[in-house]
N, C-alpha and C positions, 0 to 999 in steps of 0.2 A: 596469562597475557597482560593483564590487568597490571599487574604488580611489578612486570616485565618491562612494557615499552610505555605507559603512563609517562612515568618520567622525561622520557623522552621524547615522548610527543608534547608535551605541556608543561613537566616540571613541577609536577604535585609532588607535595611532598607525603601530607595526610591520604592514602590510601584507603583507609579500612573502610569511609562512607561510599567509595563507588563499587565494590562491587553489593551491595545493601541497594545502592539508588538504581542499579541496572536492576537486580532484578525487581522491584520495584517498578520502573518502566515496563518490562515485560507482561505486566497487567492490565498496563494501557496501550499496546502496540494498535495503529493505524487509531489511534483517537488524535483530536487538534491538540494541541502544546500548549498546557497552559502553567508557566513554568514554577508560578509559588504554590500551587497546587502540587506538583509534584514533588518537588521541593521540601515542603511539610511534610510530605509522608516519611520523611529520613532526618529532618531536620535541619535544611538545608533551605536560606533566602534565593530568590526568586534568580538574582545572576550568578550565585554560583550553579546553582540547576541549569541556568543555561547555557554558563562555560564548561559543564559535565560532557551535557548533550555533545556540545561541540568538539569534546575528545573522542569521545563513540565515534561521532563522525570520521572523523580524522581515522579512526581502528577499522573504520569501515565496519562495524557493527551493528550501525540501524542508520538511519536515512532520515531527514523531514523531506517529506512533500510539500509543494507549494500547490494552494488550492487555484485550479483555471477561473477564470474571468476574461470576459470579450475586451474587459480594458485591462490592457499589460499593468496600469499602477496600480489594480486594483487586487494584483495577484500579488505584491511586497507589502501589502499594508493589513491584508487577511491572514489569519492563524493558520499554519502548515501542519498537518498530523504528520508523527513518528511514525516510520516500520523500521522493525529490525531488520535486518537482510537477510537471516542464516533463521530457517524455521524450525530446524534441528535444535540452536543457542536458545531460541524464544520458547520450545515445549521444554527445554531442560529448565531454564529458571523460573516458567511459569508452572511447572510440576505436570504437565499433560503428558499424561502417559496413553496408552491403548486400552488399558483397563478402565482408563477413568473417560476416553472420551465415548466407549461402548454403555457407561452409564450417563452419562451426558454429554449428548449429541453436540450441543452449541456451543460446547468446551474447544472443538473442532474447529470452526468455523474462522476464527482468529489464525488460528494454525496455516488452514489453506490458504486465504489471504496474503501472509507471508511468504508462504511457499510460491505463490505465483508472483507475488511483487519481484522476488529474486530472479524468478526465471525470468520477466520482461524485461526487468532492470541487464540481466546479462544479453539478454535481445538488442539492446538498444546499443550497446558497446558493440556489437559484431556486426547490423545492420551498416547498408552503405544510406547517407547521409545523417542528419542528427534531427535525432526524437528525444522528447522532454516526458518524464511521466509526472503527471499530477493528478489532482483529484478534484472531482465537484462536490458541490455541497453549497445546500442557500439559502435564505431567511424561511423559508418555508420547508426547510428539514427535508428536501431533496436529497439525494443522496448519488451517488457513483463511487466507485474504487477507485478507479483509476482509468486517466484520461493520457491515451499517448497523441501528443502533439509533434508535426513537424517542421521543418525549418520556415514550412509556407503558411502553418497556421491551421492546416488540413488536421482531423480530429478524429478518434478513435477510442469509443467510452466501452471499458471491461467492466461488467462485473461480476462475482464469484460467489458459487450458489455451493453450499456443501448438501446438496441433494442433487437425488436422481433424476426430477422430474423440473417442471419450469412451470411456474404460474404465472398468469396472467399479471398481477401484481406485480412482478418479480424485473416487468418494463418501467416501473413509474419513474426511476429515477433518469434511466435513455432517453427515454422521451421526452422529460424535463430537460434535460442536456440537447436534445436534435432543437427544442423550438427555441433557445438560446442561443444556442452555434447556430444556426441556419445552414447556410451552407458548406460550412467549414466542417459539420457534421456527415461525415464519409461514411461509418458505421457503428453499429451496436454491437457486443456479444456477451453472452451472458455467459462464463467458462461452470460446467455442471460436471456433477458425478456420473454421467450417462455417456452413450457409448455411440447417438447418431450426432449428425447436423442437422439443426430442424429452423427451417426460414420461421421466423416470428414476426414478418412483415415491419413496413416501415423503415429500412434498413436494417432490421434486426437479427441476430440468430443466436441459436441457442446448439454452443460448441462443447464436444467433451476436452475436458481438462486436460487428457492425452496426449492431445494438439499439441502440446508445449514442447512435447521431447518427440513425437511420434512424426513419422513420412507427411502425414497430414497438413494440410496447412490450411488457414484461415481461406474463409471464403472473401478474399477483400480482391480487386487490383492491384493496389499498390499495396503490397507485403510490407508491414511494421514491426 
C-alpha cells in the first residue's frame, strides 16, 4: 500500500523511511504526538514526522484525536494522541500475537483500544446526526479514552478495561470528566471483558465489549 498509493497521495519520493516510521508509531498508538520524538526514533526532524503522520491520515491508517476541553480553543492548541484505525495493521507491526499477549496481559490492552476506536469511529459515520470522538486528559494525569461529543455539546466518556471485572478506581478518570462537563456530561461506560451491564452509579456503567457488534445496546437515551 505504502509503496503503492504514497506517491499519490503526497508524492514522496524516498520511501524506504515510512514504512520503519509506521511501525515505529505502532508502539505509541493512542499516546499525545509528540513529533521530534517520534521522529528521532527513524531519523526523521520534527515536520517531516508530521507531514508522515499526515499521509497515514489521508491512507486512512491511524487518526489524531483531538483532546476535549469546555473551551473549543483550548482543544487546537493541546497535543492530540494517534490511533491507528485497523487493530489487525497495529498487532501486525507492533508484533502482538496471542502467544505473546497470554504471556503478557498488557501487551493487550493497546490492541482493544484500537479495536474499539474503530468500531465508534465507524459508529459515528452511520449514526443520524454528527458526533466527534476525542479524548480527555489534564494537568493532573486524568485520564479517559475517548469522549464522543455531539453537535449540541452533550458528552459521552468510554473507557476500555482489558479485564473481566471493574474496580472501583477504574471511575477516576469519569468522574474527573462528569465534574468538568457538568451538565453536558450525559454518561459514563467503562466497555470490559465481562458478559453483564452493571449500574456504577453516578451516571456510570460498566458494559461488555460485545455491545459493539451485538443486539445489545448502550444503556443511554440518546443512542451515540
Amino acid at each position: 500500500m505504502i509503496q503503492r498509493d504514497v506517491r499519490d497521495v503526497a508524492g514522496i519520493d524516498k520511501l524506504d523511511q515510512l514504512p520503519r516510521f509506521l511501525r515505529a508509531l505502532a508502539h505509541v498508538s493512542g499516546q499525545m504526538c509528540n513529533y521530534s520524538q517520534l521522529g528521532g526514533q527513524v531519523g526523521l526532524d520534527h515536520k517531516t514526522a508530521a507531514r508522515y503522520i499526515g499521509v497515514f491520515e489521508q491512507m486512512y491508517l491511524l487518526k489524531r484525536v483531538e483532546v476535549w476541553a469546555g473551551n473549543r480553543l483550548k482543544r487546537l492548541v493541546k497535543k492530540p494522541k494517534m490511533q491507528f484505525v485497523d487493530s489487525g495493521l497495529l498487532s501486525t507491526l507492533a508484533g502482538v500475537t496471542p502467544v505473546l499477549v497470554r504471556q503478557d496481559r498488557s501487551r493487550f490492552g493497546n490492541v482493544l483500544e484500537t479495536f474499539v476506536f474503530g468500531e465508534l469511529l465507524k459508529n459515528t459515520t452511520i449514526s443520524e446526526g454528527y458526533y466527534q470522538l476525542l479524548y480527555y486528559r489534564d494537568h493532573d494525569q486524568f485520564e479517559v479514552d475517548f469522549v464522543i461529543e455531539d453537535s449540541t455539546g452533550q458528552l459521552v466518556g468510554v473507557e476500555v478495561k482489558a479485564a473481566a471485572t471493574v474496580k472501583k478506581s477504574d471511575l477516576r478518570g469519569l468522574k474527573r470528566l462528569a465534574s468538568v462537563a457538568g451538565k453536558q456530561f450525559k454518561q459514563g461506560v467503562i466497555l470490559y471483558d465481562g458478559t453483564e451491564t452493571l449500574p456504577l452509579g453516578d451516571k456510570c456503567w460498566a458494559v461488555p465489549i460485545s455491545t459493539l457488534w451485538g443486539s445489545r445496546v448502550w444503556p443511554v437515551k440518546n443512542r451515540n
